[in-house]
DOSE-985636 format. One record per residue (C-alpha): residue number from 1; residue in one letter; chain; x negated, y, z. Coordinates in nm, 4 decimals. Each point is the difference from the previous one (the first is absolute). Example, Ala and Ser with C-alpha at 12.3 -4.5 7.8 and 13.67 -1.06 7.14 Angstrom:
2
 num residuo cadena       px       py       pz
   1       a      A  -1.2300  -0.4500   0.7800
   2       s      A  -0.1370   0.3440  -0.0660
END
This chain:
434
 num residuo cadena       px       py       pz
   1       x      A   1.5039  -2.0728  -4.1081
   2       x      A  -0.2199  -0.2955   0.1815
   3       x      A   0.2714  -0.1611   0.2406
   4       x      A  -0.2726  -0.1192   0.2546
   5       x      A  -0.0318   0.3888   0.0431
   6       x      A   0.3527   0.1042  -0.0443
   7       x      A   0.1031   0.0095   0.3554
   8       x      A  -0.3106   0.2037   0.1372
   9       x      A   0.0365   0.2717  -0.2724
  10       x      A   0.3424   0.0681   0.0958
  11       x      A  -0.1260   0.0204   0.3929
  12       x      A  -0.2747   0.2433  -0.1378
  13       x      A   0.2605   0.1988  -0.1576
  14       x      A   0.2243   0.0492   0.3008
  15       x      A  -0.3022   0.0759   0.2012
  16       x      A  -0.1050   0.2716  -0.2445
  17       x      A   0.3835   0.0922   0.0255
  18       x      A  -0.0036   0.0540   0.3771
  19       x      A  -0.3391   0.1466   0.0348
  20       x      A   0.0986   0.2786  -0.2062
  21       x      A   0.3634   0.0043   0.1527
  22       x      A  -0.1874   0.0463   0.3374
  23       x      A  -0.2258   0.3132  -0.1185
  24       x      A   0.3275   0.1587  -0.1522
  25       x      A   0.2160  -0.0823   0.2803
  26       x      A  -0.1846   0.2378   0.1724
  27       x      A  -0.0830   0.2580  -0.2388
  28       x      A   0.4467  -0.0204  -0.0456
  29       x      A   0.0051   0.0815   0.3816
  30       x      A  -0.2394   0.2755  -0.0426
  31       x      A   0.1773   0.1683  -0.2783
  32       x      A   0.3438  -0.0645   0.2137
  33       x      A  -0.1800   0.2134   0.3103
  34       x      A   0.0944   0.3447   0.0415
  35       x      A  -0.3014   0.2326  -0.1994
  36       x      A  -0.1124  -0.3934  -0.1165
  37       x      A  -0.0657   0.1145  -0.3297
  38       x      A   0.1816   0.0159  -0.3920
  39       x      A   0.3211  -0.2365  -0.0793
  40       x      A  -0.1662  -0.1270  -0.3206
  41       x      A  -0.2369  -0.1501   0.1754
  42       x      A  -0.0606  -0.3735  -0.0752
  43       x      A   0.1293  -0.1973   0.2805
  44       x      A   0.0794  -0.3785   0.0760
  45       x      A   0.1088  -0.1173  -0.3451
  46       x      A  -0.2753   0.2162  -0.2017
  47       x      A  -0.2656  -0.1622   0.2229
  48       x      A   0.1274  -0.3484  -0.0089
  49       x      A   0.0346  -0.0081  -0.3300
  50       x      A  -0.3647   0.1674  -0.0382
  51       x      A  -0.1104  -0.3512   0.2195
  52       x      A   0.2038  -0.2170  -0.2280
  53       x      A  -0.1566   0.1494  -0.3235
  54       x      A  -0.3708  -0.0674   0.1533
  55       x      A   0.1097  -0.3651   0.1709
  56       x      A   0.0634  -0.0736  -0.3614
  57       x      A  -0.2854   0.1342  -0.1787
  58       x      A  -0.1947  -0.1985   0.2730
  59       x      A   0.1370  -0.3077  -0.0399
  60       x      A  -0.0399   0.0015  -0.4072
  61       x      A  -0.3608   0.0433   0.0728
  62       x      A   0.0117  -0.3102   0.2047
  63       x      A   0.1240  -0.2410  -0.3144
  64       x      A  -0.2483  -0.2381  -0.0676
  65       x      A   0.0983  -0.0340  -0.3747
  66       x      A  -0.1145   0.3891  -0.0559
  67       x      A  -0.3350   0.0366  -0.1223
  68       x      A  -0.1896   0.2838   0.0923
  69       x      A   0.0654   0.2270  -0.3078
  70       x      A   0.3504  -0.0622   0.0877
  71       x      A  -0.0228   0.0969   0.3893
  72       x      A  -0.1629   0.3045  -0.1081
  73       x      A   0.2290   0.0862  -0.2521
  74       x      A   0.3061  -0.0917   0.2595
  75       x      A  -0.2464   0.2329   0.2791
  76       x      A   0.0362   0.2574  -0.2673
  77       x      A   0.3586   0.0154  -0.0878
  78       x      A   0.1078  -0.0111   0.3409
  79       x      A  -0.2762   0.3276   0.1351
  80       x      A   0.1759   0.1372  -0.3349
  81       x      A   0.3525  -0.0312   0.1283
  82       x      A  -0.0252   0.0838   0.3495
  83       x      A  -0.1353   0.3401  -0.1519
  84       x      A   0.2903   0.0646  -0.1963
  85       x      A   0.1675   0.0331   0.2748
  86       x      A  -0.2306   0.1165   0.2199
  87       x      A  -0.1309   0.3383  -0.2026
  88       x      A   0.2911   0.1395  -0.1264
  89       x      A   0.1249  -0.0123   0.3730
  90       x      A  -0.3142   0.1433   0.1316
  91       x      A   0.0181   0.2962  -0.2759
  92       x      A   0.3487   0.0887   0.0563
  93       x      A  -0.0711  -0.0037   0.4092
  94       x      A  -0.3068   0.2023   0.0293
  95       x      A   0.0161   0.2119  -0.3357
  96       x      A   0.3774   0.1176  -0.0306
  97       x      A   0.1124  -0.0426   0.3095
  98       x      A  -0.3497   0.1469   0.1627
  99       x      A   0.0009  -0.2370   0.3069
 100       x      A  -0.3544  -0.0831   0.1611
 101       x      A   0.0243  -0.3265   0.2332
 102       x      A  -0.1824  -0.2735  -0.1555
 103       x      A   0.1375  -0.2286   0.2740
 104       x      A   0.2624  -0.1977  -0.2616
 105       x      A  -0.2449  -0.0257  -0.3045
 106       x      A  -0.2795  -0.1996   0.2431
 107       x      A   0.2804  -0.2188   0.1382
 108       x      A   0.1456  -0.0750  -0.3424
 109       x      A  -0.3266  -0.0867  -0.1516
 110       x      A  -0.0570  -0.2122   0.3654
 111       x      A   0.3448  -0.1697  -0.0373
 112       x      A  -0.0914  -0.1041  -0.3541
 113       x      A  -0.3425  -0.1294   0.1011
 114       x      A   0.1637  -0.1722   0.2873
 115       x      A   0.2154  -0.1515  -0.2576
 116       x      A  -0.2586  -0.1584  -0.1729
 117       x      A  -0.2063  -0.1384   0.2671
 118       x      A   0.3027  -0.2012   0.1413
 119       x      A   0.0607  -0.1282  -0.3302
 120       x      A  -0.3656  -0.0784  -0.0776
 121       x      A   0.0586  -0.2249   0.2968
 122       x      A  -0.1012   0.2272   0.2810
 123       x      A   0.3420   0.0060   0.1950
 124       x      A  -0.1162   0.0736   0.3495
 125       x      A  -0.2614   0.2062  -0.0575
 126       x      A   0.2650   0.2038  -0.2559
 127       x      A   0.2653  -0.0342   0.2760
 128       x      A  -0.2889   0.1414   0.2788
 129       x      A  -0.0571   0.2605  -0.2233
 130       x      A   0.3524   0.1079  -0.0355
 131       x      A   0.0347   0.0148   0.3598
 132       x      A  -0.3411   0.2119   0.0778
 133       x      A   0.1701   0.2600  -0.2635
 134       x      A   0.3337  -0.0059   0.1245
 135       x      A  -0.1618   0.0179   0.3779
 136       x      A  -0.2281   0.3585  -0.1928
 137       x      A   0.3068   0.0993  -0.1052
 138       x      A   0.2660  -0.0108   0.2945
 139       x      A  -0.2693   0.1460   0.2458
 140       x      A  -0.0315   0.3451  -0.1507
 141       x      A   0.2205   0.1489   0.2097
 142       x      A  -0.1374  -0.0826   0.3024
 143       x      A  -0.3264   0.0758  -0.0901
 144       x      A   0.0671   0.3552  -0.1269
 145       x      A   0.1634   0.0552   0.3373
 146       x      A  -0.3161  -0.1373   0.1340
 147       x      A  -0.2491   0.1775  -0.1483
 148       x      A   0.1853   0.3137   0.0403
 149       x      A  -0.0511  -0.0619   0.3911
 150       x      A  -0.3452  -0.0805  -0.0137
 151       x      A  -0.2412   0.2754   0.0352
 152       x      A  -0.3303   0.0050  -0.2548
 153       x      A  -0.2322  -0.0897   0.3325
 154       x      A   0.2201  -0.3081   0.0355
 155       x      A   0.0120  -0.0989  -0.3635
 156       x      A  -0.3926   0.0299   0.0387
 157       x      A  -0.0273  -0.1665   0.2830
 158       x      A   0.2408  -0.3070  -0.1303
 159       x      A  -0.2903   0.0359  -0.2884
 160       x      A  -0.2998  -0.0092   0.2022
 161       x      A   0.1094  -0.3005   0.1953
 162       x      A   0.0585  -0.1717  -0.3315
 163       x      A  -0.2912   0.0508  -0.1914
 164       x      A  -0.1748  -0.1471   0.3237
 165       x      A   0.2191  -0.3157   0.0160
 166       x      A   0.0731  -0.0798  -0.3627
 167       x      A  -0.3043   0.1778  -0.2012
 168       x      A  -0.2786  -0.0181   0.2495
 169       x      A   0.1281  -0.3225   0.1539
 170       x      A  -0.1034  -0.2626  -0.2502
 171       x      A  -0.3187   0.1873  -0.0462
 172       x      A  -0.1146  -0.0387   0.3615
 173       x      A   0.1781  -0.3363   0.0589
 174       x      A  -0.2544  -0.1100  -0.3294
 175       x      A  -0.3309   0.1447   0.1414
 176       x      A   0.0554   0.0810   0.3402
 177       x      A  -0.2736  -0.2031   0.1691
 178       x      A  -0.0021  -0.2908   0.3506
 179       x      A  -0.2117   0.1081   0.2094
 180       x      A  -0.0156  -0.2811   0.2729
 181       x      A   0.2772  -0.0972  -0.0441
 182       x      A   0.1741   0.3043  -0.0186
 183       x      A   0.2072   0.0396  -0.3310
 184       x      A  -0.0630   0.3918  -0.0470
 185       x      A   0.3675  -0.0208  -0.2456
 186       x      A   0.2213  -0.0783   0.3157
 187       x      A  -0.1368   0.2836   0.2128
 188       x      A   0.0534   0.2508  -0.2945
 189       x      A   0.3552  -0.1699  -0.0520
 190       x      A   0.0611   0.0887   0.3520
 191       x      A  -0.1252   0.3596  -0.0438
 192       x      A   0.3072  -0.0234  -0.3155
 193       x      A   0.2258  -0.0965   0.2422
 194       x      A  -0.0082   0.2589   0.2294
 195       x      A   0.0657   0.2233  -0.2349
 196       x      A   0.2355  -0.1348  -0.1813
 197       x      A   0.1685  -0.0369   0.3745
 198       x      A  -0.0611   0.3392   0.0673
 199       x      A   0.1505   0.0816  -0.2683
 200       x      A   0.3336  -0.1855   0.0337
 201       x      A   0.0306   0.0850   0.3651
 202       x      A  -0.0238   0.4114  -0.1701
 203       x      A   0.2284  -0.0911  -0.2568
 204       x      A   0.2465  -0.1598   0.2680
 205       x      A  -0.0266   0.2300   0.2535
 206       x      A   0.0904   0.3239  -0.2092
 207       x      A   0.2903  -0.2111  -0.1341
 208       x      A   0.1482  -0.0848   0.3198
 209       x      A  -0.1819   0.2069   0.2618
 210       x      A  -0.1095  -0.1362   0.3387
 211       x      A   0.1514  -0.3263  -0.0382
 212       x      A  -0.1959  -0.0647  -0.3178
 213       x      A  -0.3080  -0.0584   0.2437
 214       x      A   0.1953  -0.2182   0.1221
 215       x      A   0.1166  -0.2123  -0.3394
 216       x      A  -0.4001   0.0069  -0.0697
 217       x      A  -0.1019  -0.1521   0.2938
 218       x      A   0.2140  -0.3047  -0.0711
 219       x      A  -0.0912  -0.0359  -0.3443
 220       x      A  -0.3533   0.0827   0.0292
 221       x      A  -0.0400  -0.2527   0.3087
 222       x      A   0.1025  -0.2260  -0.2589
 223       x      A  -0.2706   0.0948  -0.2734
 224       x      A  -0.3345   0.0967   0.2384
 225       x      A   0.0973   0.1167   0.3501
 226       x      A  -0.3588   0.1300   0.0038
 227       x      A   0.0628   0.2449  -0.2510
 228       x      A   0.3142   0.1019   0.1351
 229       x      A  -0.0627   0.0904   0.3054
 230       x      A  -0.3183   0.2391  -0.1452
 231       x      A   0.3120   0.1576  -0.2439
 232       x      A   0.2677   0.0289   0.2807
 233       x      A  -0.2420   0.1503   0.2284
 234       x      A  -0.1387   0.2006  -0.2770
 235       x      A   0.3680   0.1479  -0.0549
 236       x      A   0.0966   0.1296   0.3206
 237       x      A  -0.1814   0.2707  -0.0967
 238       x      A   0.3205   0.1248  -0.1308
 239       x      A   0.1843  -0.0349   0.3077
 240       x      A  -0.0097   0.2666   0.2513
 241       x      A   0.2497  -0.0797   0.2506
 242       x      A  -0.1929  -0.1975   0.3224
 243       x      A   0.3088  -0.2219   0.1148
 244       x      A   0.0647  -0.0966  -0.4165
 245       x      A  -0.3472  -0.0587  -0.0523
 246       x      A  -0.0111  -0.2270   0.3115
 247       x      A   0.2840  -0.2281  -0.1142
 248       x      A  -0.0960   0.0052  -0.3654
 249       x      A  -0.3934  -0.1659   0.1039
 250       x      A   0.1754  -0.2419   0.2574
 251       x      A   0.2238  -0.1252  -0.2356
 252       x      A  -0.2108   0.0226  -0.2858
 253       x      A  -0.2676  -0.2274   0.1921
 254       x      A   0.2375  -0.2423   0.1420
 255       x      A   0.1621  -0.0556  -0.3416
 256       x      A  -0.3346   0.0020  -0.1514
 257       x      A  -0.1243  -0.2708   0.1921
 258       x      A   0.3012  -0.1994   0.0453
 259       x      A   0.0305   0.0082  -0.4134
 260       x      A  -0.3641  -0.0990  -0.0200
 261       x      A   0.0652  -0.3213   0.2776
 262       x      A   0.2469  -0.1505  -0.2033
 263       x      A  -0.1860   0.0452  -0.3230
 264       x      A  -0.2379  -0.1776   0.1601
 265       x      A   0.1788  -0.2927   0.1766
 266       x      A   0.1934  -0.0762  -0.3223
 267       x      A  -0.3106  -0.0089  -0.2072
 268       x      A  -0.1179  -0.2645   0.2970
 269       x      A   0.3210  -0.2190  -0.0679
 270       x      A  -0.0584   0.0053  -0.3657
 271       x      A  -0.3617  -0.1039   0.0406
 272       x      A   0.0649  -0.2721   0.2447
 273       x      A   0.2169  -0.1366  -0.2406
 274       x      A  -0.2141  -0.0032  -0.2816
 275       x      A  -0.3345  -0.0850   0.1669
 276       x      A   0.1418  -0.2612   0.2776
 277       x      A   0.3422  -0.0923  -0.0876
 278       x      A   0.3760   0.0614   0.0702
 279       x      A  -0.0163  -0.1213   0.3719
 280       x      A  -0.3024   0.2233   0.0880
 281       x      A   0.1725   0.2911  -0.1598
 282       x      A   0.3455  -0.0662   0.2154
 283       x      A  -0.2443  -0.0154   0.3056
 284       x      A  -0.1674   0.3529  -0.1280
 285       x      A   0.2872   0.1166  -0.0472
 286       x      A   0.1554  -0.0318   0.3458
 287       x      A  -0.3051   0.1482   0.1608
 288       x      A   0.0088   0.2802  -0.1982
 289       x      A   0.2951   0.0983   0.0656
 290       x      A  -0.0681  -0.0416   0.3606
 291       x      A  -0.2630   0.2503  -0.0875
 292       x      A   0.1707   0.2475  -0.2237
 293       x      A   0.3194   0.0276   0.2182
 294       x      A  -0.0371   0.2477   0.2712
 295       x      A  -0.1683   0.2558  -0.2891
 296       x      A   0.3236  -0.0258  -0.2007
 297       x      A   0.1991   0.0661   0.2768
 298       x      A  -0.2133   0.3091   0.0818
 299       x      A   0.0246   0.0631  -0.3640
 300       x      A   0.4107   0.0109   0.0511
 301       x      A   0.0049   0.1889   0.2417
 302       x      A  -0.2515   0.2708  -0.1297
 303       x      A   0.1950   0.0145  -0.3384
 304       x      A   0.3099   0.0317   0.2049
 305       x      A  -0.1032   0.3437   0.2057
 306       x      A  -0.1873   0.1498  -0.3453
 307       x      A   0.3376   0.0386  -0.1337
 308       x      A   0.0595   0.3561   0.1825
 309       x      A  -0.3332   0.1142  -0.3015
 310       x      A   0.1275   0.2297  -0.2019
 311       x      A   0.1031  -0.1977  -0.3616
 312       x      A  -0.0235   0.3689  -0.1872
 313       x      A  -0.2558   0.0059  -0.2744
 314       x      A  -0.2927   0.2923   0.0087
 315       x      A  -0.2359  -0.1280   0.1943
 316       x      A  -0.3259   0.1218  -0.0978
 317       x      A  -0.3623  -0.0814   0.0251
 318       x      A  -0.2934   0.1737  -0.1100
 319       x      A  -0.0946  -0.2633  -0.3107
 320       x      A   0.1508  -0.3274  -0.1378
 321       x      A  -0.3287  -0.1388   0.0150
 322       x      A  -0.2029   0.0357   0.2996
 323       x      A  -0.3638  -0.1545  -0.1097
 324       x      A  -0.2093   0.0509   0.3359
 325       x      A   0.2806  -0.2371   0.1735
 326       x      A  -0.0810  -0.2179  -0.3022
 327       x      A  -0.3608   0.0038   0.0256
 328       x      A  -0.0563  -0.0567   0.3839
 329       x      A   0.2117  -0.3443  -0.0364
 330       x      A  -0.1750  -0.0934  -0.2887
 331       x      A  -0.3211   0.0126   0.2279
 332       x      A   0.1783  -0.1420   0.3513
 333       x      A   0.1354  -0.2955  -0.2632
 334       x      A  -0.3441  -0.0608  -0.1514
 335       x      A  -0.1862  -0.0049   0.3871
 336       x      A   0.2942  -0.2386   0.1046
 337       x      A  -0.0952  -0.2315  -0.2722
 338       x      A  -0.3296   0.0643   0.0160
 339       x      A  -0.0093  -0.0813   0.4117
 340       x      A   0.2743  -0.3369  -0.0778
 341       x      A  -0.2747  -0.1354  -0.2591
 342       x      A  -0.3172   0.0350   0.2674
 343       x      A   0.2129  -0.1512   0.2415
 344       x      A   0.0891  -0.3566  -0.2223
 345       x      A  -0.3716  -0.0044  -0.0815
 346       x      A  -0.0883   0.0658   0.3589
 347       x      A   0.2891  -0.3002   0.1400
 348       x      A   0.1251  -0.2294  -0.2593
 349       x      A   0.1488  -0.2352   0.2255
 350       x      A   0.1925   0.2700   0.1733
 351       x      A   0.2681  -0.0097  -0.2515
 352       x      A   0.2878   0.1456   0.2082
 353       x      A  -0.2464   0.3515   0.1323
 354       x      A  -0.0755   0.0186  -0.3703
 355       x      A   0.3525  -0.0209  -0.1022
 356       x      A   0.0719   0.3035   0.2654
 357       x      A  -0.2567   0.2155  -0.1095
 358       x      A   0.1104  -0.1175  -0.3319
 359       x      A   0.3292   0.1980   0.0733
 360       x      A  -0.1590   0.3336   0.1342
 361       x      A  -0.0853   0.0120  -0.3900
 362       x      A   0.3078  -0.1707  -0.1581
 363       x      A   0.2398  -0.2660   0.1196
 364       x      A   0.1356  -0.1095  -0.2704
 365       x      A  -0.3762  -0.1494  -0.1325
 366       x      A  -0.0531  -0.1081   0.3596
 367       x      A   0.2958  -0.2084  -0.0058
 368       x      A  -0.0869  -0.1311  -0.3488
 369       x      A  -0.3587  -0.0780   0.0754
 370       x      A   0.0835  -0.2489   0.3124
 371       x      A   0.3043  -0.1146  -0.1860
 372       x      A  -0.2543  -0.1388  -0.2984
 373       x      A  -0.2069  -0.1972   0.2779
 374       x      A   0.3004  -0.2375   0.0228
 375       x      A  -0.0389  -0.2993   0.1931
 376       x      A  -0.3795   0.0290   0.0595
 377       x      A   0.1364   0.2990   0.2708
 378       x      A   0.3558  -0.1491   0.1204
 379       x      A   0.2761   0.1614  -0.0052
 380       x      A  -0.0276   0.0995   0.3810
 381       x      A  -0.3417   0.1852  -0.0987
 382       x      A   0.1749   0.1841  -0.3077
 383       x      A   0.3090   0.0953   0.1416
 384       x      A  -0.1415   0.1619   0.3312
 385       x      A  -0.2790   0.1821  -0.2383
 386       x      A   0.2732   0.1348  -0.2580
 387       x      A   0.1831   0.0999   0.3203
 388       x      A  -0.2838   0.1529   0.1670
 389       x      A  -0.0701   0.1974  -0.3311
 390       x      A   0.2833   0.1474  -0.0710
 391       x      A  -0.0070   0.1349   0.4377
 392       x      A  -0.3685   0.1546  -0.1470
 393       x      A   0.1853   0.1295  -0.3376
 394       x      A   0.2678   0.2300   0.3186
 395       x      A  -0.3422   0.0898   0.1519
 396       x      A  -0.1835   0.1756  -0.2539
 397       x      A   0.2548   0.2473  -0.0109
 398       x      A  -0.1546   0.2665   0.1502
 399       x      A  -0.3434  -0.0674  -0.2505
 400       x      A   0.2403   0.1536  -0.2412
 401       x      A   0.2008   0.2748   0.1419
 402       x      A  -0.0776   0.3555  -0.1144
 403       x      A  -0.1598   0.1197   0.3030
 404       x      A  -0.0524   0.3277  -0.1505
 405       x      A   0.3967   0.0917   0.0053
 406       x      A   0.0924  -0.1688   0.3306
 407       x      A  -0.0382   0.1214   0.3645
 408       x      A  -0.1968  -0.1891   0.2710
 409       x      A   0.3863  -0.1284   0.1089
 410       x      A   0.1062  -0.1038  -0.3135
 411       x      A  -0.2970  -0.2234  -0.0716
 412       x      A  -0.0007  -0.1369   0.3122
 413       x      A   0.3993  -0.0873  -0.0859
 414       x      A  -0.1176  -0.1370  -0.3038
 415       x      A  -0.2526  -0.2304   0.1961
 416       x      A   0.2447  -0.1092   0.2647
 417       x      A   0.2445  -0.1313  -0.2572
 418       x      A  -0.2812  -0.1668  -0.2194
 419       x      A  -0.1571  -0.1806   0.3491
 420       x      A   0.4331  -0.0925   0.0965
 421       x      A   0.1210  -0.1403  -0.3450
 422       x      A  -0.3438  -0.2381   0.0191
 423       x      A   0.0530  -0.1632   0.2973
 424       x      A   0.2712  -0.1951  -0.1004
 425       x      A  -0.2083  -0.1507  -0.3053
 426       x      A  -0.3306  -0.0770   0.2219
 427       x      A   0.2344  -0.1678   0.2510
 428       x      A   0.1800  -0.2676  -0.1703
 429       x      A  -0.3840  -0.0374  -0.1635
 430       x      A  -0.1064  -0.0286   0.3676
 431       x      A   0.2907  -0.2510   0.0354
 432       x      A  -0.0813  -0.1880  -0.2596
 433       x      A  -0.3355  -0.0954   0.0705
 434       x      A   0.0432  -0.0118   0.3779
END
C-alpha cells in the first residue's frame, strides 16, 4: 500500500462503513416494526458490510500504481462479486419465496454504489447520499398516512401549483420580458405565491379547522402578506357562522399585518447594517421597534381571544386552489408597480414618497432600494422611508381582500385595521424627520 495514502483509505473505508450502517439501521428498524416486513431481511450488518465491500473496490481504483487494464480488470472482479451475492439473493426472494417489493434490491445496489463513491474519494457527497436515502426511507410511513388523507383534487392541486413554480418557473424567469422597468418574472412569481398560499392556508385549515386561518395568517404575513390576505379572505367562504367569521378576519388581518411589520423592520436592520454600518443599524433598529411595537401587542392580544376557534379538523372550502383570487392580485401587484415606477421617474429627488409608494407594491424592495442609496441619502432619509413603507405595505390591505366573499362590514373591518396598524409606522417616520 502507498503510506502517504494509508491513513485516508482507512477514513474512506469507515465512511463507506457508516454510510451503509446508516441505510440499514433503518431498514433493521423497519423490519423490527409491527407488519415492517420479512425477518431475513438484510439489516444493519448486511448493509454495512455491502458499504465496506464498495469503499474498498473504490479505493483500489484510486492506486496510482494500477494501470488502466488493471482498474478495469479490478472494476470487473468486484461488479462480479457483488453479483454473487446479489442474484442468488434476488432469485431466492422474488422466485421461491414469491415476494414483490423491490424496495431492498434498489437500496442494496444504492448502498454498494454509495460504497464506492466514498472510497473513490467522494466522502460527503457518499455520506449526503446515504442520508437523502435513509431520510426516503424512514418517511414512508408518514407519507402513506398522508396521501391516504389527501383527496385526488388536492393531490392535483399540490400538482398544478408545482408545475407552475418549478416547471414553468425557470421558463418565464428566462424569457419573461422588462417592460419599463417592470420585471414581468416577479409579478408572475407573485401570481405563484398566492397560490401556493392558498393552498397552504386549505391544507392548514382542514387540518386544524378555524384556527388554521389563524396559523396561516402568521406564516403567510411572513412570506407575502399581500397574498395572504387575498387567500384568508378567499377562505371564509367556508365559514358560515357570522360571530366566527368576524373573529377569524380580525385576527387574521391583525396577525397578517403585524407578521408582515416585523418582516419588514428586521429586513431594515439587516440592511442598515450592511449598507451604512453597525451604528446606523443599532439606530434602525430602535426606531423600528418603536414602530413595530403597538402591532405586536395587538397581535397578542388577537392571538390570545382566537383561541376559543374550534382546533377540529374538516373545515372545508370549495377548491385548494382558488385562481380568480390569484389573478386579480397578480393585476393590483403589477398596477402598484407599475404606478411606484411613474412616480420615481416623475420625482427622483423625492426619495422617501417613492419609498412609500414603493411599499403599497412591496416593502421589502422598498426598504432595499433606499437602503442601497447609502450615504448619498443619510440614514435619517432611509430610515423614515423604510418606515413609511412598510405603514403603505398595512395600507394596501384592502387592494387585496376578496371583496367578492366579504360583506360591506367586513371590508370595512378589514380597512379599519389596515389604516390602525399603519399609523404607528408613518409616525415614528413623521418623528423622524420632524
Amino acid at each position: 500500500m502507498e503510506p502517504i495514502t494509508t491513513g485516508q483509505h482507512v477514513l474512506r473505508i469507515l465512511a463507506a462503513l457508516l454510510a451503509g450502517a446508516l441505510i440499514g439501521l433503518e431498514r433493521e428498524r423497519a423490519r423490527l416494526s409491527p407488519g415492517g416486513g420479512r425477518a431475513d431481511l438484510p439489516g444493519l450488518r448486511s448493509f454495512g458490510l455491502i458499504g465496506v465491500y464498495g469503499g474498498i473496490t473504490g479505493v483500489l481504483l484510486t492506486y496510482q500504481s494500477l494501470w488502466a487494464p488493471a482498474r478495469l480488470a479490478v472494476s470487473v472482479v468486484a461488479s462480479a462479486g457483488f453479483l454473487a451475492l446479489y442474484l442468488p439473493y434476488a432469485y431466492s426472494r422474488y422466485v421461491k419465496s414469491g415476494y414483490t417489493g423491490i424496495t431492498t434490491l434498489i437500496v442494496m445496489l444504492v448502498a454498494y454504489s454509495i460504497g464506492v463513491v466514498i472510497g473513490l474519494g467522494g466522502v460527503v457527497e457518499g455520506v449526503s447520499a446515504a442520508i437523502a436515502v435513509t431520510l426516503i426511507l424512514a418517511v414512508k410511513t408518514p407519507v402513506e398516512r398522508l396521501v391516504a388523507r389527501l383527496s385526488y383534487s388536492e393531490l392535483l392541486a399540490l400538482l398544478e401549483v408545482s408545475t407552475l413554480a418549478v416547471v414553468l418557473g425557470p421558463v418565464v424567469k428566462a424569457y419573461a420580458p422588462v417592460v419599463a422597468g417592470i420585471d414581468f418574472y416577479k409579478v408572475y412569481l407573485f401570481f405563484v405565491i398566492v397560490l401556493a398560499l392558498s393552498f397552504t392556508t386549505y391544507v392548514v385549515a382542514r387540518l386544524y379547522g378555524a384556527r388554521g386561518l389563524v396559523y396561516s395568517a402568521i406564516l403567510g404575513g411572513l412570506v407575502n402578506s399581500e397574498a395572504t390576505i387575498g387567500s384568508l379572505t378567499s377562505m371564509l367562504e367556508g365559514v358560515s357562522d357570522p360571530s366566527e367569521r368576524r373573529l377569524i378576519l380580525n385576527t387574521s388581518t391583525v396577525l397578517v399585518i403585524s407578521s408582515m411589520e416585523i418582516r419588514a423592520a428586521i429586513l431594515l436592520v439587516v440592511a442598515a447594517y450592511i449598507f451604512l454600518g453597525p451604528e446606523m443599524a443599532a439606530r434602525a433598529a430602535a426606531y423600528s421597534m418603536m414602530a413595530v411595537a403597538p402591532a405586536v401587542i395587538v397581535a397578542l392580544i388577537a392571538y390570545n381571544k382566537s383561541k376559543s376557534l374550534p382546533s377540529h379538523g374538516g373545515f372545508e372550502a370549495e377548491s385548494p386552489l382558488n385562481w380568480g383570487v390569484a389573478l386579480r392580485s397578480a393585476v393590483a401587484y403589477l398596477l402598484l408597480a407599475a404606478a411606484v415606477k411613474a412616480a420615481s421617474v416623475v420625482s427622483k429627488g423625492a426619495a422617501i414618497a417613492v419609498g412609500i409608494l414603493g411599499g403599497l407594491a412591496n416593502a421589502g424592495a422598498a426598504i432595499l432600494g433606499l437602503a442601497s442609496a447609502g450615504s448619498a441619502l443619510g440614514w435619517v432619509s432611509i430610515v423614515a422611508g423604510s418606515l413609511g413603507s412598510i405603514g403603505a405595505a398595512a395600507l394596501n390591505k384592502p387592494i387585496y381582500a376578496n371583496t367578492s366573499v366579504l360583506t360591506r362590514r367586513e371590508y370595512l373591518a378589514v380597512i379599519l385595521w389596515s389604516a390602525l396598524m399603519a399609523v404607528p409606522p408613518f409616525t415614528v417616520a413623521a418623528l423622524l424627520l420632524s
